[in-house]
C-alpha positions as CSV (number, residue, x, y, z in Angstrom):
1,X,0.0,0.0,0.0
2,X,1.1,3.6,-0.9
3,X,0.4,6.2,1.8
4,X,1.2,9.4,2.1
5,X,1.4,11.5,4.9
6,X,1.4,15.3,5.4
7,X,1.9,16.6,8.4
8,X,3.0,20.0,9.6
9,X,5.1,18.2,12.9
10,X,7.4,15.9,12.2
11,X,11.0,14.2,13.5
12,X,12.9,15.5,15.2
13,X,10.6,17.7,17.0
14,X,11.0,16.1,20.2
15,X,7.4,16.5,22.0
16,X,3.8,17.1,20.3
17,X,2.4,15.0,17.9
18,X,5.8,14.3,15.7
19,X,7.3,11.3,18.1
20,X,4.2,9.5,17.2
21,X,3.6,10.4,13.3
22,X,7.3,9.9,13.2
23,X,6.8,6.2,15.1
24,X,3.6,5.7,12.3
25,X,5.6,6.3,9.9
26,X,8.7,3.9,10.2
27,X,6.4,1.2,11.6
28,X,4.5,1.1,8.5
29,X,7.3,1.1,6.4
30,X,8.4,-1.6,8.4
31,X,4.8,-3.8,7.7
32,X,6.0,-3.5,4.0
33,X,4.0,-0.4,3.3
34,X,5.1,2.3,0.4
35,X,5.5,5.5,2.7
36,X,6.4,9.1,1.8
37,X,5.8,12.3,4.1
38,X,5.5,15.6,3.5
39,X,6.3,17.7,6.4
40,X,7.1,21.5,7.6
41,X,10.1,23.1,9.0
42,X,11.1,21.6,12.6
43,X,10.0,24.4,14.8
44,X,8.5,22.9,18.0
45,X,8.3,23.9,20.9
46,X,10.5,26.6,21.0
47,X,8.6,28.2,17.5
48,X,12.3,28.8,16.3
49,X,13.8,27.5,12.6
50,X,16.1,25.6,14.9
51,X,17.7,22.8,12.1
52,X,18.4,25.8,10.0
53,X,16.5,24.9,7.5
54,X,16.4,27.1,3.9
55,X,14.9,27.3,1.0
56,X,11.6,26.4,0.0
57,X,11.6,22.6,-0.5
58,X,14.3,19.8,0.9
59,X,14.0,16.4,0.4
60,X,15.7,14.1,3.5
61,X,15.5,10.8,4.8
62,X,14.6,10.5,8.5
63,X,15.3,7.3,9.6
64,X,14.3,5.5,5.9
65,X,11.6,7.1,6.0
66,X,11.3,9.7,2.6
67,X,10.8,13.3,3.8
68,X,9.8,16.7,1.7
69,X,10.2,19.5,3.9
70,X,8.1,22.6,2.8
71,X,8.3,26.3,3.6
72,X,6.2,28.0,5.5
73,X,5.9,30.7,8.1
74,X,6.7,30.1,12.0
75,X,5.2,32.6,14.4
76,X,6.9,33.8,17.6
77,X,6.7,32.0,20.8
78,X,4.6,34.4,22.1
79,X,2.1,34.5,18.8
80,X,2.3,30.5,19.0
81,X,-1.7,29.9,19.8
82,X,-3.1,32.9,18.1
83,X,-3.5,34.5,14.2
84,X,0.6,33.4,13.7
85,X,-0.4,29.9,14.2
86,X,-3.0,30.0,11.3
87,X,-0.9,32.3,9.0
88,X,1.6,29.1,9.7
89,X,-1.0,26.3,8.3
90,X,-2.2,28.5,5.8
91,X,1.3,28.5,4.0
92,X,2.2,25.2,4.2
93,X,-0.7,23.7,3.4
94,X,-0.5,26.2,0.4
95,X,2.1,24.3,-0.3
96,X,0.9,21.1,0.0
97,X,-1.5,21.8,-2.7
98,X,2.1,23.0,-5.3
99,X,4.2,19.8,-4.5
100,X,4.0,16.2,-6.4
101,X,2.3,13.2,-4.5
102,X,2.5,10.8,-6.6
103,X,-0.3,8.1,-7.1
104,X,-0.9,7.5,-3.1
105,X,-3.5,4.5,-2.3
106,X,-4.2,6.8,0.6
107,X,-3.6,10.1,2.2
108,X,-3.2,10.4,5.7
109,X,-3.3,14.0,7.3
110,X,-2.5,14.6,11.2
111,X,-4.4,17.6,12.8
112,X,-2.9,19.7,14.0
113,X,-2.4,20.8,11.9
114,X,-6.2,21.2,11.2
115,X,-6.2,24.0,8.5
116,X,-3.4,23.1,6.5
117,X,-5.6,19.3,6.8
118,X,-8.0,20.5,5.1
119,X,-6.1,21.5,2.0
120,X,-4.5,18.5,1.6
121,X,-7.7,16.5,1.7
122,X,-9.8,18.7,-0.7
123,X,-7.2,17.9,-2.9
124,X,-7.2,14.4,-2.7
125,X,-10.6,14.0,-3.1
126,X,-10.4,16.6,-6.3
127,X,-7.4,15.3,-7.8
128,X,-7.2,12.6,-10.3
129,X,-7.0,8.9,-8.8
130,X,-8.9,9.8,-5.9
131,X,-7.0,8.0,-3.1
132,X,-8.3,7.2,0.2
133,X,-8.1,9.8,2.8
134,X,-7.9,9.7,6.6
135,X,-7.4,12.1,9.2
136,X,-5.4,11.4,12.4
137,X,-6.7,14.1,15.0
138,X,-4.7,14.4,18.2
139,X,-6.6,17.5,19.6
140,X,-10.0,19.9,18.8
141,X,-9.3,23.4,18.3
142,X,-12.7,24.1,19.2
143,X,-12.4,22.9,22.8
144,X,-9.7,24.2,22.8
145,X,-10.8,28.0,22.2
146,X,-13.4,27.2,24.4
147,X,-11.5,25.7,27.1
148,X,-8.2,28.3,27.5
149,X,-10.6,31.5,27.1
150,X,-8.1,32.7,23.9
151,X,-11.4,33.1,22.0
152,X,-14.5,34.1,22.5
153,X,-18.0,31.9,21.9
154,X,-18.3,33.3,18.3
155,X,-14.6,31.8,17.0
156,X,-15.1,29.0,19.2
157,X,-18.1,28.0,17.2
158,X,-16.7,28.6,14.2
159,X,-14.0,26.4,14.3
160,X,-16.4,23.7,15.2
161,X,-18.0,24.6,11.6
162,X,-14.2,24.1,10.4
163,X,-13.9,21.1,11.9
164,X,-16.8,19.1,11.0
165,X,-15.9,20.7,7.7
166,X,-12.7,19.1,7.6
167,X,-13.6,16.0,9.0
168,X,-16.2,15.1,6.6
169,X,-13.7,15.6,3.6
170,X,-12.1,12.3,5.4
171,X,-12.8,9.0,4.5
172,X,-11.6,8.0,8.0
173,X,-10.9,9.8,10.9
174,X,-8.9,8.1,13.4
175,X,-9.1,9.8,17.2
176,X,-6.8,8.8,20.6
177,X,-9.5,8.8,22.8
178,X,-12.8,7.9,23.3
179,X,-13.6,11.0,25.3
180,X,-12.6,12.4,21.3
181,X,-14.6,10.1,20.0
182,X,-17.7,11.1,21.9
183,X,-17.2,14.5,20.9
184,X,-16.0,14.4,17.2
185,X,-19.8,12.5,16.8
186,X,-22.1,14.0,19.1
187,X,-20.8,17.7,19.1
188,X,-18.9,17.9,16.1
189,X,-21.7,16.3,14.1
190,X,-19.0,13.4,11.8
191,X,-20.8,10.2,10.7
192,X,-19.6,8.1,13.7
193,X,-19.3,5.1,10.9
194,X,-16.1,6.4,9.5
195,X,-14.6,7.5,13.6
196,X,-12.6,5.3,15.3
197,X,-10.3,5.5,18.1
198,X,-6.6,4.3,17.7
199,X,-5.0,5.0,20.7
200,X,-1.3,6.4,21.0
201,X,1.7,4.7,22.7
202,X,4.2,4.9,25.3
203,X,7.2,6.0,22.2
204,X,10.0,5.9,24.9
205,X,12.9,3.7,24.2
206,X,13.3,1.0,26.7
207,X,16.5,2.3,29.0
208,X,17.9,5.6,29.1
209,X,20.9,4.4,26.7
210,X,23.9,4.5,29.6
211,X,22.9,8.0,31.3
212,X,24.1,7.7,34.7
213,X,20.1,8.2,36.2
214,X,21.7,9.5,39.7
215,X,23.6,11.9,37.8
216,X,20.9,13.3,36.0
217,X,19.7,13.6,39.9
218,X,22.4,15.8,40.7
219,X,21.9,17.7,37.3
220,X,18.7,18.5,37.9
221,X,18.2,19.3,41.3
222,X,21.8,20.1,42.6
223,X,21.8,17.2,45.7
224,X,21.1,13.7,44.2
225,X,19.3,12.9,47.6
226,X,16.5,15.6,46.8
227,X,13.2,14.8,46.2
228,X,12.3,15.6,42.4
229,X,9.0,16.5,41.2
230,X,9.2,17.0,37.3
231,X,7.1,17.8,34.6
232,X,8.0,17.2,31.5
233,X,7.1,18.7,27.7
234,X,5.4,21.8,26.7
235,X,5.0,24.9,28.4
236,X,1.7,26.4,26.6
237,X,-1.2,28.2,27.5
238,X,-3.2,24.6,28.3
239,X,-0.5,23.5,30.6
240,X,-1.0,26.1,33.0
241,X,2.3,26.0,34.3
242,X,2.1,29.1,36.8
243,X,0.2,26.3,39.0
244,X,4.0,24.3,39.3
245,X,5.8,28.0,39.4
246,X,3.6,28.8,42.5
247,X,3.8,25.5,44.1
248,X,7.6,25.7,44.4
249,X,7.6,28.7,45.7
250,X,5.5,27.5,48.6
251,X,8.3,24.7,49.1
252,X,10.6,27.8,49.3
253,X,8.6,29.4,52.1
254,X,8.2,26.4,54.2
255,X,11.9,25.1,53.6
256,X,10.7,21.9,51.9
257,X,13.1,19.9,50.5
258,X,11.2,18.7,47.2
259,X,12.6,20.5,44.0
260,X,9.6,21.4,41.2
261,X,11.7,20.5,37.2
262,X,10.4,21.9,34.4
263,X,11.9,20.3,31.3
264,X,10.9,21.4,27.8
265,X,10.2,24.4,25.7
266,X,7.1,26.1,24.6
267,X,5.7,29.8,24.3
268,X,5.5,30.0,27.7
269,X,8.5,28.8,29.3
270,X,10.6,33.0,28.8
271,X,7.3,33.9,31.3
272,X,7.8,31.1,33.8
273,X,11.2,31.8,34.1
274,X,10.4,35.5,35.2
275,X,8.0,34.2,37.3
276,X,10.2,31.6,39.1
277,X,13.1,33.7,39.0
278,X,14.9,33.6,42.2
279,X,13.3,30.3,43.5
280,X,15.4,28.1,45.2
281,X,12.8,25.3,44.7
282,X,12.7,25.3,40.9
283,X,14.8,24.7,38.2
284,X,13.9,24.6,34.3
285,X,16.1,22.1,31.9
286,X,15.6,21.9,28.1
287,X,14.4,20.0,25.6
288,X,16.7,16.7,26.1
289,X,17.4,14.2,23.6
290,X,15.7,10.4,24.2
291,X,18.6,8.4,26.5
292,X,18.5,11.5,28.7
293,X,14.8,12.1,28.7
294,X,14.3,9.2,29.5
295,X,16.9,9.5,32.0
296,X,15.4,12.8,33.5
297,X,12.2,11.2,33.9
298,X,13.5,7.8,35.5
299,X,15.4,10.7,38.2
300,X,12.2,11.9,39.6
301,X,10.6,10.8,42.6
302,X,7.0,12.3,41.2
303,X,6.2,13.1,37.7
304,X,3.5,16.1,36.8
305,X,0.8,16.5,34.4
306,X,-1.0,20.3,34.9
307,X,-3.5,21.8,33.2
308,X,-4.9,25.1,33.2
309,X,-8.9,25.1,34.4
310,X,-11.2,24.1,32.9
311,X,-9.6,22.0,30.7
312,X,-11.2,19.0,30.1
313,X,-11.3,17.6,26.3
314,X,-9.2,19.3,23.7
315,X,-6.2,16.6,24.3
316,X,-5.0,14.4,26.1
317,X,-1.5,14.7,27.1
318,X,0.7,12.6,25.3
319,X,3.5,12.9,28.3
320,X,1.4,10.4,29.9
321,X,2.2,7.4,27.8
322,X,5.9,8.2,28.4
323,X,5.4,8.6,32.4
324,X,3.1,5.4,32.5
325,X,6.0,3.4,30.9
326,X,9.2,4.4,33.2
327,X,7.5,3.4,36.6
328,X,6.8,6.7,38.7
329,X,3.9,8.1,40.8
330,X,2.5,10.8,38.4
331,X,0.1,13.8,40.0
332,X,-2.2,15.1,38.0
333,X,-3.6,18.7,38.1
334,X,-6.2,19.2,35.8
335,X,-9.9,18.6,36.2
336,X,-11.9,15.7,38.1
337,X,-13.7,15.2,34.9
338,X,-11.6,15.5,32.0
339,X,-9.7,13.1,29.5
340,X,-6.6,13.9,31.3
341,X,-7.9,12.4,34.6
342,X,-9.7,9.9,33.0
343,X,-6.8,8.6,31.7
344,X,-4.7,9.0,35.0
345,X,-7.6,6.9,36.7
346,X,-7.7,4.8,34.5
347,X,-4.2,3.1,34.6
348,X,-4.3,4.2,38.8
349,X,-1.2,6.1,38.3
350,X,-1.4,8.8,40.9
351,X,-4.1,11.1,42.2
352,X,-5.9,13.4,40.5
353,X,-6.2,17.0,42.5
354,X,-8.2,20.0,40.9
355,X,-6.1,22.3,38.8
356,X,-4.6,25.5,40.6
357,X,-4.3,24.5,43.8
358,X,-0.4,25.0,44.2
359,X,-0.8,24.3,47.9
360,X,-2.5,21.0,47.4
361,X,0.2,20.3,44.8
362,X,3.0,21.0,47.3
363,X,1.3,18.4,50.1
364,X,0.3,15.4,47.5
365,X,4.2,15.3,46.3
366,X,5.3,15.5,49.8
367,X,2.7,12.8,50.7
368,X,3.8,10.6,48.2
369,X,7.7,11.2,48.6
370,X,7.0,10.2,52.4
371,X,5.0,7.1,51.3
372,X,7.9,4.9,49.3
373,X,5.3,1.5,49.4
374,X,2.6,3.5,47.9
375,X,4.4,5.5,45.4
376,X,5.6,2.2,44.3
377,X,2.3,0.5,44.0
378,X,0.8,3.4,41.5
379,X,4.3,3.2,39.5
380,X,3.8,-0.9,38.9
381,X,-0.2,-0.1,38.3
382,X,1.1,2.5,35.5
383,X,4.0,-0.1,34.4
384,X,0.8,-3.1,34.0
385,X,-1.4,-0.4,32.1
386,X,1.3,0.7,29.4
387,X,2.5,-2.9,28.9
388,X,-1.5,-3.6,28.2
389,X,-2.5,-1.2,26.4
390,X,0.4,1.6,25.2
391,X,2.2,-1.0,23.1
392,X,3.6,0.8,20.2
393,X,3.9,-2.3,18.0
394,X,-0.2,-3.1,18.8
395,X,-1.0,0.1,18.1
396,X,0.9,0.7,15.1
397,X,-0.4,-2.9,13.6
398,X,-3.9,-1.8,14.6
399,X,-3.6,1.5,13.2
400,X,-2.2,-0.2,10.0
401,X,-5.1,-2.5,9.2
402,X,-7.9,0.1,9.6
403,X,-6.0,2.0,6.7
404,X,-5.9,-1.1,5.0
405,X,-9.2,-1.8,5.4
406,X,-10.2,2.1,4.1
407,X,-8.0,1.1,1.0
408,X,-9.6,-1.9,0.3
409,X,-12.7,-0.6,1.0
410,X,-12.0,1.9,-2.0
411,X,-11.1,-0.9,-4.2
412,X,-14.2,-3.1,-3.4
413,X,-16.1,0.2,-4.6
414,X,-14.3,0.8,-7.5
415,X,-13.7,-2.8,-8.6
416,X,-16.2,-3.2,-12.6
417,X,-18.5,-5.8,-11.4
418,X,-19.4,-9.0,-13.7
419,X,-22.4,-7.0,-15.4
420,X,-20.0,-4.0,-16.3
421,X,-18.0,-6.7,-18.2
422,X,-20.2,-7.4,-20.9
């Protein structure tokens, strides 16, 4: 089978959804499939041209996997969210529509990006051969307007219009949840025939590749003996970050020992900084490469998942398949009833407390830090529920056959019966 797939995100953007299409990608060329990708500039999350990249076209190969890299605008760190993100999707799926495919058997698109999405499935369904097309959505912008406040009820609806819009050009739409799935039917208003839910996967590699773990201790926190709570990934407008920021400053005030991490990038991270400069209780790392991400994440004694409130459906966060897989306590902040602490419930990982309540935050790590035998129960809980159900090869095989099935689907309708014969 021939597939294409355009995306905006792509290797090696460390975080977001590029691990996984990345991970898609090289497992299906590994099942034997025909794959090509067409993919933007690496940008995220720090929204900087940070591979140098020039020009308007380059052709590489990532890992065997055939990449065109196309132009298109990056917007500041601070524009990330807003009218520089759309300006962003609008170019390169402009250019989407002026590069060769090919004669794809199918064309998958990843939202987001969800503008640029919709370019490259009107034209597949325009252009001659008429593939099969499929849509891989890892968040809703509409929740998500809705959710952060960044737009008001008007553009929030809108982009609802957009999305069922964009949806319905899909032959398929695959989802990572079925919170998503839910929602992409009932509020959305996509034929739930064509939705499915194809979970993502722990994409960690299986040891942290020789980095000296008590080390990365000392690197992070300054005393290897200190308790470590860490939160790893983007630092957005969702993530809410201010919450962590706040919390360690609390540690600072009532000489607690634990040390808040905040590892990653993101349009917010320059703010935080400001905020948690002078904090003895926090530190910020970068973006790190896999062996020591992994590394930095086997270090802490509690891993962190925040969200800003009244967040509840526009993603789930994908650091949670990597923190279910490495066998910590994770404490979630984010609220009771959202995918997020659905999730965390789900594979009894940690508890769930509400969202902005640094306080609270403080007190559940230092709970859990004083309680070794029950940190260690959630951590093996976690362990069991990404060896059952976070697999990458399952997922990748599963996600494999419903495209072959779409394909063959195609074919079954296109095939000239006996009658048309004669």
């Amino acid at each position: 089978m021939q597939i294409l797939i355009v995306c905006l995100n792509y290797a090696p953007e460390p975080s977001g959804t590029a691990p996984y299409t990345a991970g898609l990608a090289q497992g299906l060329l590994d099942l034997g499939h025909d794959v090509h990708v067409i993919a933007g500039i690496p940008h995220y999350p720090s929204w900087t041209n940070y591979t140098g990249f020039s020009g308007r076209r380059r052709e590489d190969i990532v890992d065997g996997v055939p990449v065109t890299r196309l132009w298109h605008t990056i917007p500041s760190a601070d524009g990330g969210p807003g009218l520089g993100r759309a300006v962003m999707e609008l170019t390169f799926g402009l250019h989407t529509l002026l590069v060769g495919w090919g004669k794809p058997d199918l064309v998958l698109t990843v939202s987001p990006a969800l503008i640029s999405s919709g370019f490259a499935l009107a034209r597949a369904r325009l252009g001659a051969g008429r593939p099969q097309t499929a849509i891989w959505v890892q968040d809703m912008y509409s929740t998500g307007l809705a959710e952060l406040g960044s737009a008001g009820a008007v553009a929030a609806a809108a982009f609802k219009i957009l999305e069922r819009g964009v949806l319905g050009l899909a032959d398929g739409v695959s989802v990572i949840h079925e919170r998503f799935r839910r929602y992409v039917v009932q509020e959305v208003g996509v034929d739930g025939s064509k939705v499915v839910v194809n979970r993502n996967w722990a994409h960690l590699r299986t040891d942290p590749h020789g980095v000296d773990v008590r080390q990365m201790r000392a690197t992070l926190a300054g005393d290897p003996d200190r308790p470590i709570a860490l939160h790893a990934g983007n630092m957005g407008a969702k993530q809410g970050l201010e919450n962590v920021v706040e919390a360690a400053r609390l540690a600072q005030q009532q000489q607690s020992d634990v040390m808040f991490v905040l590892v990653g990038d993101g349009n917010q991270r320059a703010r935080l900084e400001e905020l948690g400069a002078g904090c003895a209780n926090l530190t910020f790392a970068p973006a790190l490469p896999d062996g020591e991400f992994r590394a930095a994440l086997e270090a802490a004694d509690v891993l962190l998942v925040n969200e800003k409130a009244g967040v509840k459906e526009m993603a789930v966060p994908s650091k949670l398949t990597s923190y279910f897989r490495v066998g910590r306590p994770v404490v979630a902040a984010t609220s009771d009833d959202g995918s997020c602490a659905d999730e965390v419930r789900a594979a009894d990982a940690g508890p769930v407390i509400p969202a902005g309540d640094p306080a609270l935050m403080l007190s559940t790590v230092e709970a859990l830090v004083a309680d070794p035998d029950g940190s260690r129960r959630y951590a093996e809980s976690a362990t069991r529920f990404a060896a059952a159900n976070l697999s990458a090869a399952s997922a990748i095989s599963g996600f494999s056959a419903w495209l072959q099935g779409l394909v063959e689907r195609r074919r079954a309708v296109t095939a000239p019966t006996l009658a048309d014969s004669h």
